[in-house]
PyMOL Python script that loads the backbone (N, CA, C, O; Angstrom):
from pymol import cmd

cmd.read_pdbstr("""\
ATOM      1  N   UNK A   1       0.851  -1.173   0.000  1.00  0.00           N
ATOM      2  CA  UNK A   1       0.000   0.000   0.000  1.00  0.00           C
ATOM      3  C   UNK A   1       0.890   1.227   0.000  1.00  0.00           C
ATOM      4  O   UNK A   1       1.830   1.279   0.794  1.00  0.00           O
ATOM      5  N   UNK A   2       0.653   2.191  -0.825  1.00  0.00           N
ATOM      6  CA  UNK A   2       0.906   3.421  -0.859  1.00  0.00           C
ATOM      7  C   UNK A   2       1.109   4.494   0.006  1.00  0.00           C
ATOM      8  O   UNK A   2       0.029   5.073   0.122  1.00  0.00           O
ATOM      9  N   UNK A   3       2.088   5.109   0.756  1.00  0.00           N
ATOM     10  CA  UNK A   3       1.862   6.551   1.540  1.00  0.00           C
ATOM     11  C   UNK A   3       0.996   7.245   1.161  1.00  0.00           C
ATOM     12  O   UNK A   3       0.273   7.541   2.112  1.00  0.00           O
ATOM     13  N   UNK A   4       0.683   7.664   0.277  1.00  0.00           N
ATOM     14  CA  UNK A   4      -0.901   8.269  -0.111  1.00  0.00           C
ATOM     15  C   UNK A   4      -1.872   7.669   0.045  1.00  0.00           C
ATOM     16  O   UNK A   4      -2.808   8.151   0.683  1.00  0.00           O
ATOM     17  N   UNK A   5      -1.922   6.382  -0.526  1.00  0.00           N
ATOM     18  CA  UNK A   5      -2.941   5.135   0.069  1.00  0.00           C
ATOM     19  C   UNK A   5      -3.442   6.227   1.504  1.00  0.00           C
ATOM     20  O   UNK A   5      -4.180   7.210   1.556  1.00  0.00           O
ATOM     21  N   UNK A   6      -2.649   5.502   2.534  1.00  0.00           N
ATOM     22  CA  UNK A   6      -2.711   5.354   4.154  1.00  0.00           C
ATOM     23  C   UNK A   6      -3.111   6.574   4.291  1.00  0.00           C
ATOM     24  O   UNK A   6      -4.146   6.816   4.912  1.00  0.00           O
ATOM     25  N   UNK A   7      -2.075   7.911   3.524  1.00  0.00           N
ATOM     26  CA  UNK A   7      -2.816   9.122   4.303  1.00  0.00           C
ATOM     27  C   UNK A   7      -4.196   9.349   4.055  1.00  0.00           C
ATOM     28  O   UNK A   7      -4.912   9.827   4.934  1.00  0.00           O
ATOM     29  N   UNK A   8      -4.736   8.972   2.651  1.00  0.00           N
ATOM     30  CA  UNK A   8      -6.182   9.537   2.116  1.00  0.00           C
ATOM     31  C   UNK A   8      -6.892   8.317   3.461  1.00  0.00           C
ATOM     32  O   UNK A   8      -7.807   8.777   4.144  1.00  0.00           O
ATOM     33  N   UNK A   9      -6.478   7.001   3.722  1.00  0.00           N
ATOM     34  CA  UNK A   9      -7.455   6.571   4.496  1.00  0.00           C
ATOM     35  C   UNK A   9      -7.424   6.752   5.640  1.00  0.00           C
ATOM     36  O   UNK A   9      -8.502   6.431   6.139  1.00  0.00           O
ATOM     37  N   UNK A  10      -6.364   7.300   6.716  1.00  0.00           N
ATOM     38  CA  UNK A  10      -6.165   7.975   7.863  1.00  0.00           C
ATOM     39  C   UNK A  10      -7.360   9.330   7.773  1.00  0.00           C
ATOM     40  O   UNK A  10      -8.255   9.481   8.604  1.00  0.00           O
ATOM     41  N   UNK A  11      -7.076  10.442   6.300  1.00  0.00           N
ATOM     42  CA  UNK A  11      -7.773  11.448   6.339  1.00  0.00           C
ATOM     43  C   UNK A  11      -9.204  10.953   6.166  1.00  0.00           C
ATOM     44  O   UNK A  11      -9.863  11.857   6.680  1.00  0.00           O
ATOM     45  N   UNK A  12      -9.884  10.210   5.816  1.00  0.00           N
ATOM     46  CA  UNK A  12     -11.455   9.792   5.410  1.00  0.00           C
ATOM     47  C   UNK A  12     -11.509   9.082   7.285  1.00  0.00           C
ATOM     48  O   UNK A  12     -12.474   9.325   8.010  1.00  0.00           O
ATOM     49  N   UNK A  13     -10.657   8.480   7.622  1.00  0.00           N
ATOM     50  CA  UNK A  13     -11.071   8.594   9.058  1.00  0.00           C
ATOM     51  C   UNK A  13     -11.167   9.306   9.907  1.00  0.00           C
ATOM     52  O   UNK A  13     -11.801   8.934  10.895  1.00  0.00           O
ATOM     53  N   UNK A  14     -10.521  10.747   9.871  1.00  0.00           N
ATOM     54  CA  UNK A  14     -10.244  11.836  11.090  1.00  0.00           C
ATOM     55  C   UNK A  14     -12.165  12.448  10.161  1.00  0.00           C
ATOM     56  O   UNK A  14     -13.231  12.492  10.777  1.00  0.00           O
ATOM     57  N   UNK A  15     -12.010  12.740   8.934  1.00  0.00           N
ATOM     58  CA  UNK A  15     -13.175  13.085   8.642  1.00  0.00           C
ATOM     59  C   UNK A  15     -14.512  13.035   9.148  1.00  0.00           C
ATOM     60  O   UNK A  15     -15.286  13.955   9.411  1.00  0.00           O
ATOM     61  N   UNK A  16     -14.673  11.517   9.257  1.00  0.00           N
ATOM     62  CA  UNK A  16     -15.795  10.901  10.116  1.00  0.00           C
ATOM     63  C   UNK A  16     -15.572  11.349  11.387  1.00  0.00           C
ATOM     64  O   UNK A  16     -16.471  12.078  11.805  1.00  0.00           O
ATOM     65  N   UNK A  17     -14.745  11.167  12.068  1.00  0.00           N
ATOM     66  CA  UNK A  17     -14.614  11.408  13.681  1.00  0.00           C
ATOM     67  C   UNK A  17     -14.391  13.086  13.742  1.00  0.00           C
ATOM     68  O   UNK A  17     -14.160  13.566  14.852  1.00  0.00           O
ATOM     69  N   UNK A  18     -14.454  13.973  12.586  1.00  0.00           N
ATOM     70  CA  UNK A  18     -14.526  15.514  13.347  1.00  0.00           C
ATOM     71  C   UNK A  18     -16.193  15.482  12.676  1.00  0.00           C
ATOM     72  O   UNK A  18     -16.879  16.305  13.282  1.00  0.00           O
ATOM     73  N   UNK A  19     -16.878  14.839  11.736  1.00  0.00           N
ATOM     74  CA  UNK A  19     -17.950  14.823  11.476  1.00  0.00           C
ATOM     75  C   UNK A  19     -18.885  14.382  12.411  1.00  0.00           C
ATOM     76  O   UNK A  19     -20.006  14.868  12.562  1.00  0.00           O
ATOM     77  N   UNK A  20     -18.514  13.661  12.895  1.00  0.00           N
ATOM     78  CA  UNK A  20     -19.325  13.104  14.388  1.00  0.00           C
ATOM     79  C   UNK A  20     -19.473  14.089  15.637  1.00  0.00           C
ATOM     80  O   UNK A  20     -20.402  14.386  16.388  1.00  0.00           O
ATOM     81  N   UNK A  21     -18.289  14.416  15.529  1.00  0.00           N
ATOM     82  CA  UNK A  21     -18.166  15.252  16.685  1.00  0.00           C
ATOM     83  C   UNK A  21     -19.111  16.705  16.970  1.00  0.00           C
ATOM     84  O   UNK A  21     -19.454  17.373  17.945  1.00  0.00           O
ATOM     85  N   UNK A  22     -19.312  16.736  15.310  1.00  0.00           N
ATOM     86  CA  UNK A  22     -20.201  18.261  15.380  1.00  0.00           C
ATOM     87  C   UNK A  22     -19.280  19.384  14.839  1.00  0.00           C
ATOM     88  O   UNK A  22     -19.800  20.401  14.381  1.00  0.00           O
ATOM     89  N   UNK A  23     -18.171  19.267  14.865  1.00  0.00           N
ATOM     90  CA  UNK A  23     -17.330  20.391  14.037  1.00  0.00           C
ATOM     91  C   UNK A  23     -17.283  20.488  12.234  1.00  0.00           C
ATOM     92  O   UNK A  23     -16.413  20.122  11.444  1.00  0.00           O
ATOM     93  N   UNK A  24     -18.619  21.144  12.019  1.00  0.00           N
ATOM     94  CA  UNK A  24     -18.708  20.715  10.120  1.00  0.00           C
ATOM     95  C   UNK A  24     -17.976  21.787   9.486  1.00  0.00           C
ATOM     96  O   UNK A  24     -17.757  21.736   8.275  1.00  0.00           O
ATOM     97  N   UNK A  25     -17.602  22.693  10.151  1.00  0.00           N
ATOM     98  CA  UNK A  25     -16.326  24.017   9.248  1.00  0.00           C
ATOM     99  C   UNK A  25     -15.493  22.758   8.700  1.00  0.00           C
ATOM    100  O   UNK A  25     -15.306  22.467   7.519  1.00  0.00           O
ATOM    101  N   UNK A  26     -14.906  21.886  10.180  1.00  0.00           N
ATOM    102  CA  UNK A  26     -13.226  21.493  10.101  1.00  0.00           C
ATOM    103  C   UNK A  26     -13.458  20.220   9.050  1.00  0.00           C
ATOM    104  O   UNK A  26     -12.568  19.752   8.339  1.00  0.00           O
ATOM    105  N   UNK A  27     -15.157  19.650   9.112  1.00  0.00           N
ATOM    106  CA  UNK A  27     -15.220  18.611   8.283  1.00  0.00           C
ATOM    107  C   UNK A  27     -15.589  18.567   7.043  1.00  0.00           C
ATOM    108  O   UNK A  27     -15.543  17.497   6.436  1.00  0.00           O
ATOM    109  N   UNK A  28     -16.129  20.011   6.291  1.00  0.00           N
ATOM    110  CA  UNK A  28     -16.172  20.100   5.442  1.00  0.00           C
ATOM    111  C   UNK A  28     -15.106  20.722   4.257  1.00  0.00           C
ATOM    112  O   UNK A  28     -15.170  20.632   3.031  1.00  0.00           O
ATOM    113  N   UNK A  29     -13.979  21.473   5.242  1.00  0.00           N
ATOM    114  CA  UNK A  29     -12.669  21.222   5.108  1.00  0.00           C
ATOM    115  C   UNK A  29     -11.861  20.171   4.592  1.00  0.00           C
ATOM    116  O   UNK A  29     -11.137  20.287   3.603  1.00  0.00           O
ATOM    117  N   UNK A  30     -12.010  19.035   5.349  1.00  0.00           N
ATOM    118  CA  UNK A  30     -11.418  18.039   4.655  1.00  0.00           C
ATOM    119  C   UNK A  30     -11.953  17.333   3.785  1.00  0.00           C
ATOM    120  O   UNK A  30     -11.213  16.605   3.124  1.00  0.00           O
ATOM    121  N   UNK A  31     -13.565  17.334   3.489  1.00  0.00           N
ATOM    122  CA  UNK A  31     -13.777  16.580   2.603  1.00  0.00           C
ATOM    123  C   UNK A  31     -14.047  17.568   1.497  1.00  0.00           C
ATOM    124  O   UNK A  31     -14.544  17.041   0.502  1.00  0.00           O
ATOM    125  N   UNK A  32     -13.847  18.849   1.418  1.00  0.00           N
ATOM    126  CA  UNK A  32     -13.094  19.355  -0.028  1.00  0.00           C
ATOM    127  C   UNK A  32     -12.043  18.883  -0.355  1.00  0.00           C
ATOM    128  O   UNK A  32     -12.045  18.036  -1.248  1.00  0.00           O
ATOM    129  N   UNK A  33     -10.976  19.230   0.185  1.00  0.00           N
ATOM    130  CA  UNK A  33      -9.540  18.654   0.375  1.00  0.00           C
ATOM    131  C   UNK A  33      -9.650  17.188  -0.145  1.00  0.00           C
ATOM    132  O   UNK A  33      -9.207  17.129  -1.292  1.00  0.00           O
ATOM    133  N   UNK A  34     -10.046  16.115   0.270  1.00  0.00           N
ATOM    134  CA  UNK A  34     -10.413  14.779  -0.162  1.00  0.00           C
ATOM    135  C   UNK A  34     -11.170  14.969  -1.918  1.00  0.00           C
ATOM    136  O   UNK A  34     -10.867  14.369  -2.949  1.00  0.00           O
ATOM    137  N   UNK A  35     -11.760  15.573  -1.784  1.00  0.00           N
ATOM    138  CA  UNK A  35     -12.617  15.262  -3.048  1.00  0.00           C
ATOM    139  C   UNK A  35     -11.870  15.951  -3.987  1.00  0.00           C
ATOM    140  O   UNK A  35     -12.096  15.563  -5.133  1.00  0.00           O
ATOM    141  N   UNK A  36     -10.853  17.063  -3.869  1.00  0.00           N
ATOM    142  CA  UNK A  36     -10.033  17.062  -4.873  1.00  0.00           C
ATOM    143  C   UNK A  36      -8.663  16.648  -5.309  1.00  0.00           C
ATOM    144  O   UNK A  36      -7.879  17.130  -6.126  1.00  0.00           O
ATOM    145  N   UNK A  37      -8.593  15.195  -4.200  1.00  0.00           N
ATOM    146  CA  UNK A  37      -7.420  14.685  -3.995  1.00  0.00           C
ATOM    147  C   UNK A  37      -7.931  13.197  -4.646  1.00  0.00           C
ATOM    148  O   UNK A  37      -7.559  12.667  -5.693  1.00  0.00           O
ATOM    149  N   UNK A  38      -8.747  12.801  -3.819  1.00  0.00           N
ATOM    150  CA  UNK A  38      -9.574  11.607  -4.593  1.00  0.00           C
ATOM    151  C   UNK A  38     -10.147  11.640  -6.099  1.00  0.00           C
ATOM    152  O   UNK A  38     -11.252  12.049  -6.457  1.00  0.00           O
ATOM    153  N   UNK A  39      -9.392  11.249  -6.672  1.00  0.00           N
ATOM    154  CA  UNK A  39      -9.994  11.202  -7.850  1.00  0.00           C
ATOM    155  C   UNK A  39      -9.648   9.976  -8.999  1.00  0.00           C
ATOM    156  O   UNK A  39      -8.697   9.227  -8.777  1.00  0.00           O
ATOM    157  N   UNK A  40     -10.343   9.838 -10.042  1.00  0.00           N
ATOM    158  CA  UNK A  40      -9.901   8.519 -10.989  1.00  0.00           C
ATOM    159  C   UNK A  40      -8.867   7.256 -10.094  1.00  0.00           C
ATOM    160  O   UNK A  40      -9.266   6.324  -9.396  1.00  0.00           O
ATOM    161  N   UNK A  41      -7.670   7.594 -10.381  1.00  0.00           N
ATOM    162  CA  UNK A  41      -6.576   6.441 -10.014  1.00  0.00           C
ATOM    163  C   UNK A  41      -6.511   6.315  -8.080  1.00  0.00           C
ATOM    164  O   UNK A  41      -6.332   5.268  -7.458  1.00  0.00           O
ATOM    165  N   UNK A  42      -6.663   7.347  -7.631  1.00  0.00           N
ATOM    166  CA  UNK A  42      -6.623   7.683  -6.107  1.00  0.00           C
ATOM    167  C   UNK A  42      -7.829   7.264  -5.765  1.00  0.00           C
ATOM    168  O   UNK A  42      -7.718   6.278  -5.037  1.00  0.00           O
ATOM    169  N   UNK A  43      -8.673   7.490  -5.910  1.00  0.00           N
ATOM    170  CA  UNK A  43      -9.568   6.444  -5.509  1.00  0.00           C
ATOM    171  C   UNK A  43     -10.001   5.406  -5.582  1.00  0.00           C
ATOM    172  O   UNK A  43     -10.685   4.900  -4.692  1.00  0.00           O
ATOM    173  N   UNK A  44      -9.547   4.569  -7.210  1.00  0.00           N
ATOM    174  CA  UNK A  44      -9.597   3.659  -6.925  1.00  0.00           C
ATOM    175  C   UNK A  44      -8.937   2.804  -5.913  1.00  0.00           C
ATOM    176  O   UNK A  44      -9.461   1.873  -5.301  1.00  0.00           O
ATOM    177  N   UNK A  45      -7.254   3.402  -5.775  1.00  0.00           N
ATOM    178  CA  UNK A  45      -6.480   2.620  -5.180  1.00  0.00           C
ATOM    179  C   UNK A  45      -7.275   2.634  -3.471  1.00  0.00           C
ATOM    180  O   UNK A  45      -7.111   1.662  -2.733  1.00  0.00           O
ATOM    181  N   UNK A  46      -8.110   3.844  -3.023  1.00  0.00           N
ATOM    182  CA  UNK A  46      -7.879   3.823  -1.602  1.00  0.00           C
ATOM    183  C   UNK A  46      -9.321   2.499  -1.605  1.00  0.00           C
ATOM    184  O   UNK A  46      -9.372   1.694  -0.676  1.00  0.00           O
ATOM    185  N   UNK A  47     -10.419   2.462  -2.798  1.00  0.00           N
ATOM    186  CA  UNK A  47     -11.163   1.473  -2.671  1.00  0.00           C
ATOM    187  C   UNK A  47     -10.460  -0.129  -2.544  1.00  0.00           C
ATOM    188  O   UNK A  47     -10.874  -0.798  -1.598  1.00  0.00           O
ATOM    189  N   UNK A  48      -9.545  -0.687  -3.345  1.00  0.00           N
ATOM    190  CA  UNK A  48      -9.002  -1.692  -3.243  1.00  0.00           C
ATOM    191  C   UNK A  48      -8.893  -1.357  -2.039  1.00  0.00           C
ATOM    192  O   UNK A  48      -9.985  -1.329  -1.472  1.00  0.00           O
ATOM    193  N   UNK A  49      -7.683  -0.981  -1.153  1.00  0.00           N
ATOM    194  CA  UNK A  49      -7.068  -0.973   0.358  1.00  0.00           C
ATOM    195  C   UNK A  49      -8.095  -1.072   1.225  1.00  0.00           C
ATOM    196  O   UNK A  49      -8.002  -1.813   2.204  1.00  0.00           O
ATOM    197  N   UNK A  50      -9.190  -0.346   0.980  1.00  0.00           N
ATOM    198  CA  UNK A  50     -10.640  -1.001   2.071  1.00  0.00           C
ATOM    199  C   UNK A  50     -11.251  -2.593   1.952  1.00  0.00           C
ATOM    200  O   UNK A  50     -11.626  -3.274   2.907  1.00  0.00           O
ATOM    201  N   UNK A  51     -11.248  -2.955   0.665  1.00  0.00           N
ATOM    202  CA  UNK A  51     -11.433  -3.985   0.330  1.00  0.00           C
ATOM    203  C   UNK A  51     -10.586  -4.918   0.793  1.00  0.00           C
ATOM    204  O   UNK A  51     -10.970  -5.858   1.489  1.00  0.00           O
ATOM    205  N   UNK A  52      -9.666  -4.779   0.530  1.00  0.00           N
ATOM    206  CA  UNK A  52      -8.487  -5.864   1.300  1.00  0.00           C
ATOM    207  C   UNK A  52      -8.095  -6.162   2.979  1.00  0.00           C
ATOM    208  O   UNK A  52      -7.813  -7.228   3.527  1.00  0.00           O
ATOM    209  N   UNK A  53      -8.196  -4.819   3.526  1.00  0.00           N
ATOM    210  CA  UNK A  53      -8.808  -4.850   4.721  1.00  0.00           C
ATOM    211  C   UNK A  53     -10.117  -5.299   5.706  1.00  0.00           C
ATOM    212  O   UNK A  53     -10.376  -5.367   6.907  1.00  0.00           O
ATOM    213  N   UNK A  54     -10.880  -5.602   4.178  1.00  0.00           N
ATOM    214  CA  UNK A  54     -12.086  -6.153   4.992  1.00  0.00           C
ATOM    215  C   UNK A  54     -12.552  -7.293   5.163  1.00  0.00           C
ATOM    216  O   UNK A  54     -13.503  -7.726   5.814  1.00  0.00           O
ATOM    217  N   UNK A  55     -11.423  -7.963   4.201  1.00  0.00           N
ATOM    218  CA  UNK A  55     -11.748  -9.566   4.018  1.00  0.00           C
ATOM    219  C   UNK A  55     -10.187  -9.816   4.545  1.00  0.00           C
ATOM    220  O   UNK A  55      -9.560 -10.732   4.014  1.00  0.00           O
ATOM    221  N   UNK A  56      -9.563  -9.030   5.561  1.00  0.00           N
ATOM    222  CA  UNK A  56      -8.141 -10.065   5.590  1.00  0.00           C
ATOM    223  C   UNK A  56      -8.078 -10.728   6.676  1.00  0.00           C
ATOM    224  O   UNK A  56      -8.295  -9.971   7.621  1.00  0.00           O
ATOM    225  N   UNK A  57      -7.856 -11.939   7.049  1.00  0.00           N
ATOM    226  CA  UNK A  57      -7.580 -13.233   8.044  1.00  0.00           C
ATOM    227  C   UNK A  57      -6.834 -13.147   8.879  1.00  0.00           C
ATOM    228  O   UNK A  57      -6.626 -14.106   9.622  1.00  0.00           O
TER     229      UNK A  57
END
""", "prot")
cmd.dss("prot")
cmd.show_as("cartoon", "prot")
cmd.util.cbc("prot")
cmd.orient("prot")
């Protein structure tokens, strides 16, 4: 897996957890940031890495 991999899926996790929290400035912040980082090849790759994580033994 990729250093970009890990960071985009580290960042889609802090996302959720400042989204939860009630802070939507800081979370809609990052999911601009994400959505113009995620794109074609970057997202596919961070979809595989969830996938593989979800079925691993």
């Amino acid at each position: 897996m990729g250093a970009d991999t890990c960071k985009w899926l580290d960042d889609l996790v802090a996302y959720w957890k400042i989204q939860r929290s009630g802070d939507l400035e800081k979370a809609v912040a990052i999911a601009m940031r994400l959505g113009l980082e995620l794109s074609g090849t970057a997202l596919h790759a961070v979809r595989i890495e969830l996938f593989k994580r979800c079925f691993k033994k």
